[in-house]
One Martini backbone bead per residue (centre of mass of N, CA, C, O) as a GRO file, in nm:
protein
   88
    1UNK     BB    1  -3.817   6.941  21.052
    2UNK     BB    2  -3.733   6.696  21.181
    3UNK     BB    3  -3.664   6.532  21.506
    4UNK     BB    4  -3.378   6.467  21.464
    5UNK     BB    5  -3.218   6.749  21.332
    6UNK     BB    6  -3.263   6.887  21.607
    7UNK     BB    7  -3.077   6.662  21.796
    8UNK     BB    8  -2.818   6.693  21.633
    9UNK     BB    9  -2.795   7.011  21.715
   10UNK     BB   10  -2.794   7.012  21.977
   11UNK     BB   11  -2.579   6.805  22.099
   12UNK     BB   12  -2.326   6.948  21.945
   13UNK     BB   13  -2.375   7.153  22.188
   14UNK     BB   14  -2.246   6.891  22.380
   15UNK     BB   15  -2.002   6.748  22.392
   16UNK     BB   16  -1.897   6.446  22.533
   17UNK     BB   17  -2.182   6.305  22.625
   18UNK     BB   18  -2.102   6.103  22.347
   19UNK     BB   19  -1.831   5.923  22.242
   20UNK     BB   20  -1.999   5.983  21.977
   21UNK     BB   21  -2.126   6.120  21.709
   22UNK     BB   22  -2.429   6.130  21.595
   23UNK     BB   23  -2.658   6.053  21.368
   24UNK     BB   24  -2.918   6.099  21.211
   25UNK     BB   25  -3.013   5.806  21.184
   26UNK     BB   26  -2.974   5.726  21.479
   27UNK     BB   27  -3.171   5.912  21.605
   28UNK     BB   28  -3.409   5.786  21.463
   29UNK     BB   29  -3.383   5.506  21.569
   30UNK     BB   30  -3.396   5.604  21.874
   31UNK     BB   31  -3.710   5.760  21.808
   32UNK     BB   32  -3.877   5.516  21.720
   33UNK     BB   33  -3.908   5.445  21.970
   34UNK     BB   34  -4.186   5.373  22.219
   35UNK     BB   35  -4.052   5.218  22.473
   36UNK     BB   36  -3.944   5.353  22.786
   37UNK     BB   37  -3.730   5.115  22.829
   38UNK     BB   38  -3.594   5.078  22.549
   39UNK     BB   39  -3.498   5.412  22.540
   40UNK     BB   40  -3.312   5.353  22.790
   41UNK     BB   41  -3.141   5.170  22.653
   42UNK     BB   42  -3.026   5.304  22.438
   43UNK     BB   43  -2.902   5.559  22.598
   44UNK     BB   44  -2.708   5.396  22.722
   45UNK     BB   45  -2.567   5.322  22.461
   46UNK     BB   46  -2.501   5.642  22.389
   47UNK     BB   47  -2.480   5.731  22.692
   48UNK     BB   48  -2.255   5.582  22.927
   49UNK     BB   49  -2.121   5.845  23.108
   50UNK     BB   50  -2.370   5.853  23.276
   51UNK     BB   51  -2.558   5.828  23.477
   52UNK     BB   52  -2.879   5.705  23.593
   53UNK     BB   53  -3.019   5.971  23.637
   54UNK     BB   54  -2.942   6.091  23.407
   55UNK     BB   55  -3.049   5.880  23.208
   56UNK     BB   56  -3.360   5.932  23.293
   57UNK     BB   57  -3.345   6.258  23.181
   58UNK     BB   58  -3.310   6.149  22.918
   59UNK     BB   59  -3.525   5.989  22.837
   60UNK     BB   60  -3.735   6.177  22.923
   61UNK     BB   61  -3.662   6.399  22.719
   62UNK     BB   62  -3.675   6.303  22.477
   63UNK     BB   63  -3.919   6.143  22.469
   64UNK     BB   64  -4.090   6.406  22.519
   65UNK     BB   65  -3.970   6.586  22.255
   66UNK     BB   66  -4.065   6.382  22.042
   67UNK     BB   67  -4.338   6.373  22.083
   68UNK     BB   68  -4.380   6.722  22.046
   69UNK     BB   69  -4.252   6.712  21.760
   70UNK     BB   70  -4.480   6.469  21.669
   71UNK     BB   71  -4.733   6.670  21.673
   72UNK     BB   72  -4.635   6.917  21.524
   73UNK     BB   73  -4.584   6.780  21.259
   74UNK     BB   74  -4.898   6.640  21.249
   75UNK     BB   75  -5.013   6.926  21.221
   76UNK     BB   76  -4.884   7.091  20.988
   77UNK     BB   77  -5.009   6.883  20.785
   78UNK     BB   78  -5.268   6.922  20.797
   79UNK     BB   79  -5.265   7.189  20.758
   80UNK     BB   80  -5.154   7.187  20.478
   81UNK     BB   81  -5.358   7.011  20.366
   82UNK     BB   82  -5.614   7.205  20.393
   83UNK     BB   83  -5.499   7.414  20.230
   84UNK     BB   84  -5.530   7.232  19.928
   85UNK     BB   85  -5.793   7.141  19.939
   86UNK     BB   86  -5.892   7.471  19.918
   87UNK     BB   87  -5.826   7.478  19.620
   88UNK     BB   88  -5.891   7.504  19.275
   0.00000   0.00000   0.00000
């Protein structure tokens, strides 16, 4: 499972949190930055209505979570890529 498919999955689980449901490629977009000042601008933009506290704890969530997500990713790669080596 991509990165941006968990928080679709997630956030469905919390209505209202944004003006409008998020879409996949949305997520991806909003994932792929990589700088935390940009990633907290994005984050306003997509959740006008919460607070500005809200707001720096939700950039800091996404971000350290997709960090995870993508560090989670790029082992499992490792992992299958070795073990294909490994085949006859």
């Amino acid at each position: 499972m991509r990165p941006a498919e968990h928080f679709v999955k997630f956030f469905r689980q919390l209505p209202g949190l944004s003006y409008k449901v998020l879409t996949l490629e949305e997520w991806e977009d909003l994932l792929s930055v990589e700088d935390r000042i940009d990633f907290r601008s994005r984050v306003e933009e997509y959740f006008p209505t919460l607070t500005d506290a809200e707001k720096d704890r939700m950039a800091q969530f996404l971000y350290d979570k997709n960090q995870e997500l993508l560090r989670e990713s790029g082992e499992q790669e490792e992992e299958e890529g070795g073990l294909e080596g490994n085949k006859p």
